[in-house]
C-alpha positions as CSV (number, residue, x, y, z in Angstrom):
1,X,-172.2,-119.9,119.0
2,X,-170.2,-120.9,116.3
3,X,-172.4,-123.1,114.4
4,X,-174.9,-120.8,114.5
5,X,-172.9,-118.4,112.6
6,X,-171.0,-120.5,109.9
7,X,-172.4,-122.8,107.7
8,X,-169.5,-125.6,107.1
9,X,-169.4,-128.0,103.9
10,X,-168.0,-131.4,103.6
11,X,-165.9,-130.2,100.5
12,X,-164.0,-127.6,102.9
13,X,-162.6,-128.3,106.8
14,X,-164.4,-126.7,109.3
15,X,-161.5,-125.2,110.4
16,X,-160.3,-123.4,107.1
17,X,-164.4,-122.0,106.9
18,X,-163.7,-120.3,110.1
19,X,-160.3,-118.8,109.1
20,X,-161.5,-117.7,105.7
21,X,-162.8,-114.0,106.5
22,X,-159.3,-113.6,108.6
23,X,-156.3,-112.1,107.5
24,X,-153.6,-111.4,110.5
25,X,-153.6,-115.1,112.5
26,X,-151.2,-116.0,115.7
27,X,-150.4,-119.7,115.4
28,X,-149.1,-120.2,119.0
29,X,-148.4,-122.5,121.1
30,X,-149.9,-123.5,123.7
31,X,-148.1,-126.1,126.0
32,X,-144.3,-124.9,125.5
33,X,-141.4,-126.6,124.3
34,X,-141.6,-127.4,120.9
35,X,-145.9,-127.3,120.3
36,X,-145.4,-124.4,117.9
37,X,-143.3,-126.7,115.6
38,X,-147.2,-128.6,115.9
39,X,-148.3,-125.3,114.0
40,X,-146.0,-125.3,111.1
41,X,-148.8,-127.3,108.8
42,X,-151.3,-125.1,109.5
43,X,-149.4,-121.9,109.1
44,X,-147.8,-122.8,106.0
45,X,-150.9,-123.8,104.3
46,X,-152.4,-120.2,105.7
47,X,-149.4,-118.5,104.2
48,X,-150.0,-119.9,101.0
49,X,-153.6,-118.8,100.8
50,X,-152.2,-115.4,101.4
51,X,-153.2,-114.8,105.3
52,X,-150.6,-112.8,107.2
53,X,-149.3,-115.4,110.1
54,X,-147.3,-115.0,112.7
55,X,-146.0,-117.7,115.1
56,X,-145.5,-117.5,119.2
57,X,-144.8,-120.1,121.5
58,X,-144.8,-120.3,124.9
59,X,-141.1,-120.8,126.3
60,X,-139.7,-123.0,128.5
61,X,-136.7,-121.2,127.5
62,X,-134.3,-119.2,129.6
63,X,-135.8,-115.6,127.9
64,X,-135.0,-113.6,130.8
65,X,-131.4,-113.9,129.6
66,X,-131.9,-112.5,126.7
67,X,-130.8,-108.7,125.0
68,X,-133.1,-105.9,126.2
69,X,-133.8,-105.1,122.5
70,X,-135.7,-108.5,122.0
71,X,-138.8,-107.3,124.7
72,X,-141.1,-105.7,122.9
73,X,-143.4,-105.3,125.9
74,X,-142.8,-107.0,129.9
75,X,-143.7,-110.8,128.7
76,X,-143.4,-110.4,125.1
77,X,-140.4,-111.5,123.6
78,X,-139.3,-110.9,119.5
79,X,-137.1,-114.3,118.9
80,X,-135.2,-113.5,115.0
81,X,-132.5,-115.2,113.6
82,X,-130.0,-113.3,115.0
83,X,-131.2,-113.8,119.2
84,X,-128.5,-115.1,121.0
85,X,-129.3,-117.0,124.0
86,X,-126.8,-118.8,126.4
87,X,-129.8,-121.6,126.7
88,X,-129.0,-124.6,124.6
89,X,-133.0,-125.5,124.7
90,X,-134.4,-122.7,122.4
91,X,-136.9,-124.0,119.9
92,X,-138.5,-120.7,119.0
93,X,-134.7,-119.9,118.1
94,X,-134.2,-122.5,116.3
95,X,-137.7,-121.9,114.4
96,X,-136.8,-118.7,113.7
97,X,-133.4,-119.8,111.8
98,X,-135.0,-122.3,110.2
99,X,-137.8,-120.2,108.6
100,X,-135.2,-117.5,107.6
101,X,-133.2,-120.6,105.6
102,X,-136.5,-121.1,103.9
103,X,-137.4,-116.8,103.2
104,X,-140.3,-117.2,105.5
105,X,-141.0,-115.0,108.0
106,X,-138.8,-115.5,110.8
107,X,-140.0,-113.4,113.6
108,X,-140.9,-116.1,116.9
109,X,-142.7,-114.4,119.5
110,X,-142.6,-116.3,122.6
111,X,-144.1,-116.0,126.4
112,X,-142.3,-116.8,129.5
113,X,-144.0,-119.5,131.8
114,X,-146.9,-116.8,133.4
115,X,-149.6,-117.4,134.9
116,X,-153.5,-116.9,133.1
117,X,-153.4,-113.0,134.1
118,X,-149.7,-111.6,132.8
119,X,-150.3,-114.0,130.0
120,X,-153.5,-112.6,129.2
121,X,-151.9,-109.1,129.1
122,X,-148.9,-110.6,126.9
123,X,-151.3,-111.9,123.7
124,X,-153.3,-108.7,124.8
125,X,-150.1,-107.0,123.4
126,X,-149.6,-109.0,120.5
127,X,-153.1,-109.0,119.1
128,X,-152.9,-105.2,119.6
129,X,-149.6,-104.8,118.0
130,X,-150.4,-107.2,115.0
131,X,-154.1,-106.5,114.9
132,X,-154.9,-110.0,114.9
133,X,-158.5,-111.3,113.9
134,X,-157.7,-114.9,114.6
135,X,-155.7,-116.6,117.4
136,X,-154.8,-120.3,117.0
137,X,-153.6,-122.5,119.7
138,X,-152.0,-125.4,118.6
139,X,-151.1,-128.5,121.4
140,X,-148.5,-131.2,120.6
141,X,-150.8,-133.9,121.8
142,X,-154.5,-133.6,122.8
143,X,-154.2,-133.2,127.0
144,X,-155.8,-129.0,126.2
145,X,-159.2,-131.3,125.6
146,X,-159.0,-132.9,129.5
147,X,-161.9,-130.8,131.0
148,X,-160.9,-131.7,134.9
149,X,-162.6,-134.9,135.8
150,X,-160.8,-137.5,133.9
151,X,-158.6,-140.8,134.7
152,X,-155.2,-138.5,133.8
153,X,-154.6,-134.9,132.6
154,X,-151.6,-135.1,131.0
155,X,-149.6,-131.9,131.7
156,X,-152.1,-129.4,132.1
157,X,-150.6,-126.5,133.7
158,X,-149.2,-124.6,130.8
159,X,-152.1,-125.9,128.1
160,X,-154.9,-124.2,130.5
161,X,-152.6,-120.9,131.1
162,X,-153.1,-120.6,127.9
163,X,-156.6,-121.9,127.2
164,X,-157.7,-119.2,129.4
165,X,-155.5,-116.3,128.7
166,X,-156.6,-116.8,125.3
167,X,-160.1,-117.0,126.5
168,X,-160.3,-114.0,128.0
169,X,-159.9,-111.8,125.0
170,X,-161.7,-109.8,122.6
171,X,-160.2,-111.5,118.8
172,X,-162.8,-112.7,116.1
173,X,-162.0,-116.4,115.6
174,X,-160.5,-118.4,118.4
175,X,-159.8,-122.1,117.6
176,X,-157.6,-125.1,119.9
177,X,-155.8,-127.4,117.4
178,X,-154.8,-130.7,118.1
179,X,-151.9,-133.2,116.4
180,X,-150.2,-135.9,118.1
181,X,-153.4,-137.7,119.0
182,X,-152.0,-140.1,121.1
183,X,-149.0,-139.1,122.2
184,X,-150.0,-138.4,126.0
185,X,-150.8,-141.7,126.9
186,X,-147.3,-141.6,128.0
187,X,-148.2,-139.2,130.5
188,X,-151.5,-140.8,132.0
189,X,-154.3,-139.3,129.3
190,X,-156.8,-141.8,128.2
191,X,-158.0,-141.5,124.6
192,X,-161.2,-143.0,125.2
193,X,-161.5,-139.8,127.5
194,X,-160.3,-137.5,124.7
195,X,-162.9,-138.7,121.9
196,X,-166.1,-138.6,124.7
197,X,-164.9,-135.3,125.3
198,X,-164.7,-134.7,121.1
199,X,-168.2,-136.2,120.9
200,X,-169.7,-133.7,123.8
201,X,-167.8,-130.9,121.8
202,X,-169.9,-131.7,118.6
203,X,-173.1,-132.2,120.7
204,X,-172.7,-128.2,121.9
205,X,-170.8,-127.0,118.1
206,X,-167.5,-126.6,118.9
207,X,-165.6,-129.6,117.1
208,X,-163.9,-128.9,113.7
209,X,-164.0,-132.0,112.5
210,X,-160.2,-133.4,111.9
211,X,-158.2,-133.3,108.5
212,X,-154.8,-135.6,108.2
213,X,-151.3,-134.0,106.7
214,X,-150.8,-135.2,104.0
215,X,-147.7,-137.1,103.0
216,X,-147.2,-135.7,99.7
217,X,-147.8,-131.9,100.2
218,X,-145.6,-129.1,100.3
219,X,-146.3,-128.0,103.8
220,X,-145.9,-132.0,105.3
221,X,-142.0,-131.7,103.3
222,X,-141.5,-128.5,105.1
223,X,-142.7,-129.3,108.6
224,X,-140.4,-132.4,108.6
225,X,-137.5,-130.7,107.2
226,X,-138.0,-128.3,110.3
227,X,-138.6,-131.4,112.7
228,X,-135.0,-132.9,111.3
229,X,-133.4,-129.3,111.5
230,X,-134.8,-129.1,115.2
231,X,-133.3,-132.2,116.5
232,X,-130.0,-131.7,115.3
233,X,-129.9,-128.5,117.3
234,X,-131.3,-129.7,119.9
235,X,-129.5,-133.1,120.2
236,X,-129.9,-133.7,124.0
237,X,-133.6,-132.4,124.4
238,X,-135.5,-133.7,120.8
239,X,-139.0,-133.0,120.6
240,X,-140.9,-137.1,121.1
241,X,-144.4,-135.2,119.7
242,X,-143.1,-133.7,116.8
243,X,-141.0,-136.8,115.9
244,X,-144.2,-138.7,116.6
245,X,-146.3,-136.6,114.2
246,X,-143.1,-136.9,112.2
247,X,-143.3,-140.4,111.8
248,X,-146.7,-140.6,111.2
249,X,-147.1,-138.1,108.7
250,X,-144.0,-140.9,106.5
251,X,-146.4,-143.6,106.8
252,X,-144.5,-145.6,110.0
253,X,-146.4,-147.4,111.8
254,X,-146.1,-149.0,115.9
255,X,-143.0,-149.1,118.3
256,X,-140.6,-147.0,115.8
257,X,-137.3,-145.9,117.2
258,X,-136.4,-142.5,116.7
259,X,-135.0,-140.9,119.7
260,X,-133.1,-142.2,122.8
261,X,-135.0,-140.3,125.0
262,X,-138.2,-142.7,124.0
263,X,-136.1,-146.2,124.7
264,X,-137.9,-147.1,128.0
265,X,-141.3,-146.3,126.0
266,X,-142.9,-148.9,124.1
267,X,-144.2,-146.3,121.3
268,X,-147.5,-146.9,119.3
269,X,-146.9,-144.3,115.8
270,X,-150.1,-144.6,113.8
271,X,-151.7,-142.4,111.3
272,X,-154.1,-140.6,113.7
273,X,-151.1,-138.8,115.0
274,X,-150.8,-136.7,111.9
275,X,-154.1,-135.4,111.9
276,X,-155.1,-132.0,112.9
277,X,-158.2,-132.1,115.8
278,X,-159.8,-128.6,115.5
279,X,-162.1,-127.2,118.2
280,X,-163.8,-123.6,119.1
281,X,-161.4,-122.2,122.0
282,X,-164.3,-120.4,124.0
283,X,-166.6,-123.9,123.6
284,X,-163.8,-126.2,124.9
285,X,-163.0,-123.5,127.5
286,X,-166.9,-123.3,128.8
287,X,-166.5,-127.0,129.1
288,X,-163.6,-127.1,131.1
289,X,-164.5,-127.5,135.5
290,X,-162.0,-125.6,136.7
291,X,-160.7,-122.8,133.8
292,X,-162.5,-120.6,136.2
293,X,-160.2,-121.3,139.2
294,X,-157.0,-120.4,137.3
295,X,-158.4,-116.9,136.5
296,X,-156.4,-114.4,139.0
297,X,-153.1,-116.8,138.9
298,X,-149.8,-114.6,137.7
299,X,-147.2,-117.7,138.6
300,X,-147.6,-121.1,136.9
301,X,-147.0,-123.0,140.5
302,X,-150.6,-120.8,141.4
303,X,-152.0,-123.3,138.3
304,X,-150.0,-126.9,140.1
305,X,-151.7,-125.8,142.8
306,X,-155.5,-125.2,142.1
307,X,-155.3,-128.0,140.1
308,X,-154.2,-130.3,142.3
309,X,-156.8,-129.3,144.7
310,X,-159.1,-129.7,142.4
311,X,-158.6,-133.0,141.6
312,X,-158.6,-133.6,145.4
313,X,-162.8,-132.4,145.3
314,X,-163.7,-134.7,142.4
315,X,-164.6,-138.6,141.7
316,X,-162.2,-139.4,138.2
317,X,-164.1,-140.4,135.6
318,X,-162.3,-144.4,135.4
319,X,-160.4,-144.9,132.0
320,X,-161.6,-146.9,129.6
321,X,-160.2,-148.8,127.2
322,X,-160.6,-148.6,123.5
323,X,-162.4,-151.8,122.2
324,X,-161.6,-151.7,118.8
C-alpha cells in the first residue's frame, strides 16, 4: 500500500511526495463539464517543477460532431486551439485556447460520456501513447469520495466511470483530487459524510492530507484568469464550482453572487473550497460498495441504473450535521 512504500514529511504535501519520481502525468477530469479547469493548480505547479502534463476531461460536449482528424483512437479525442465545434458548451475548447494565449501546452484530450469498460480502453490509449507514470483525477467538488451508503451521492455516475476506468489500469501513481469542498451540498452530499469517509481513508493510508491555493501564487493568478476567460465563453452555461473555488481562492466569504444561474441558491463560499483534498485512487476505489457493479458497463445509463438499484439494497447512513 501506499504508506508502506513512501515515507511523507510535514515540510512536503503528500501528494507532491507521490508525484516526485513521475515525469509524464494526465491531470483529467473526472466528472465532466468543467472539473479539468479543477486541475489547472495542480498542473501548473507540476509544469513548473519540470513534469511533462497533459490535461483530459471527460466531455459532456457534443465530440461526435467534430473533424475526423481530432480522433486519435475510437473515444479519444485531441481538442487544440484550432477544433471547431458547432457545440456552444465546450470547456476543453475553450481550455485549450486559453492555454495557447498563455504558450502552455494547449492539447485537451477529452472522453465522450462511456461507460467504465470503453473508458477504460480510452486512458488505456492515452497512457500508452503518452507513456504516462501518473494519472490524476481531479473532481470539482468532493461527491468521487461517496462510497455508496451515504444520506446523498451527489452526481455519481460520471465520477465512478471514471474512478474505475482509472482503477483498472496498470500506471505507477494513481491519486483522486478534490477542490470545491462543499460545493455538492447543493446536490444532496453531506460533508459530515465526506470527512468520516476522509478519516476511514487515513485509518487504511490513502488520504493525502489537503494543501490550500494560495491567493498570492502564480498558479492561483492563472487558474482564475482561466475561470474569468471560461465564463465569458460560456455565458449561458458558467461553471458554479470553479467560480466557487474562484471565490474562495480571493478571500470571499458566504452567500457571494457571482452567477445567475446560482440565484435560487443560498451559497456558502469559505476558504475550504480552495483546498486541494488528495487521496490514493485504488484505496478510495477498494472502499467504494458498489465500484465492482459498474465493471462490464459500456453506456453511462448501465451506471444510473446499477446505482440506483443499489441504493434500493442498502439502509443510508442518516446525515449529520456539522456541530461546529
Amino acid at each position: 500500500m501506499p504508506y508502506l512504500r513512501v515515507v511523507f514529511s510535514l515540510q512536503e504535501p503528500p501528494l507532491f511526495t507521490r508525484l516526485k519520481k513521475a515525469q509524464r502525468i494526465l491531470i483529467a477530469g473526472a466528472g465532466g463539464g468543467f472539473d479539468v479547469y479543477a486541475g489547472l493548480p495542480l498542473a501548473l505547479s507540476l509544469l513548473d517543477d519540470g513534469k511533462d502534463v497533459h490535461l483530459a476531461n471527460l466531455s459532456f460536449s457534443a465530440l461526435y460532431g467534430l473533424p475526423s482528424d481530432a480522433w486519435l483512437e475510437v473515444d479519444v479525442v485531441a481538442v487544440t486551439p484550432e477544433t471547431p465545434s458547432r457545440d456552444d458548451y465546450f470547456p476543453e475548447g475553450t481550455l485549450a485556447r486559453w492555454l495557447d494565449l498563455h504558450g502552455l501546452p494547449s492539447t485537451v484530450y477529452a472522453f465522450p460520456k462511456l461507460g467504465v469498460q470503453p473508458l477504460r480502453e480510452a486512458y488505456r490509449h492515452l497512457a500508452d501513447r503518452l507513456n504516462l507514470d501518473a494519472i490524476v483525477l481531479v473532481d470539482g467538488g468532493t461527491d468521487i469520495l461517496m462510497r455508496g451508503d451515504e444520506s446523498g451521492l451527489g452526481t455519481p455516475e460520471e465520477d465512478m466511470a471514471s474512478l474505475a476506468a482509472v482503477h483498472g489500469l496498470d500506471v505507477p501513481e494513481k491519486i483522486v483530487v478534490c477542490a470545491g469542498f462543499g460545493v455538492d451540498a447543493y446536490h444532496g452530499v453531506n460533508h459530515s459524510h465526506v470527512l468520516e469517509n476522509l478519516a476511514a481513508l487515513t485509518a487504511d493510508g490513502s488520504y493525502l492530507g489537503a494543501l490550500s491555493i494560495p491567493r498570492d501564487s502564480r498558479e492561483a493568478a492563472l487558474y482564475l484568469d482561466a475561470v474569468e476567460y471560461a465564463q465569458a465563453a460560456t455565458p449561458g452555461y458558467p461553471s458554479i464550482v470553479n467560480g466557487s473555488i474562484s471565490a474562495a481562492i480571493r478571500g470571499q466569504f458566504g452567500d457571494v453572487r457571482f452567477t445567475a444561474r446560482a440565484r435560487n441558491s443560498e451559497l456558502f463560499i469559505n476558504p475550504l473550497m480552495a483546498m486541494y483534498f488528495a487521496v490514493d485512487l485504488d484505496g478510495l476505489a477498494r472502499r467504494s460498495l458498489y465500484l465492482d457493479r459498474l465493471e462490464n458497463t459500456r453506456i453511462i445509463r448501465q451506471i444510473s441504473s446499477i446505482v440506483e438499484s443499489f441504493r434500493d439494497e442498502v439502509r443510508p447512513r442518516p446525515p449529520r450535521q456539522y456541530p461546529h
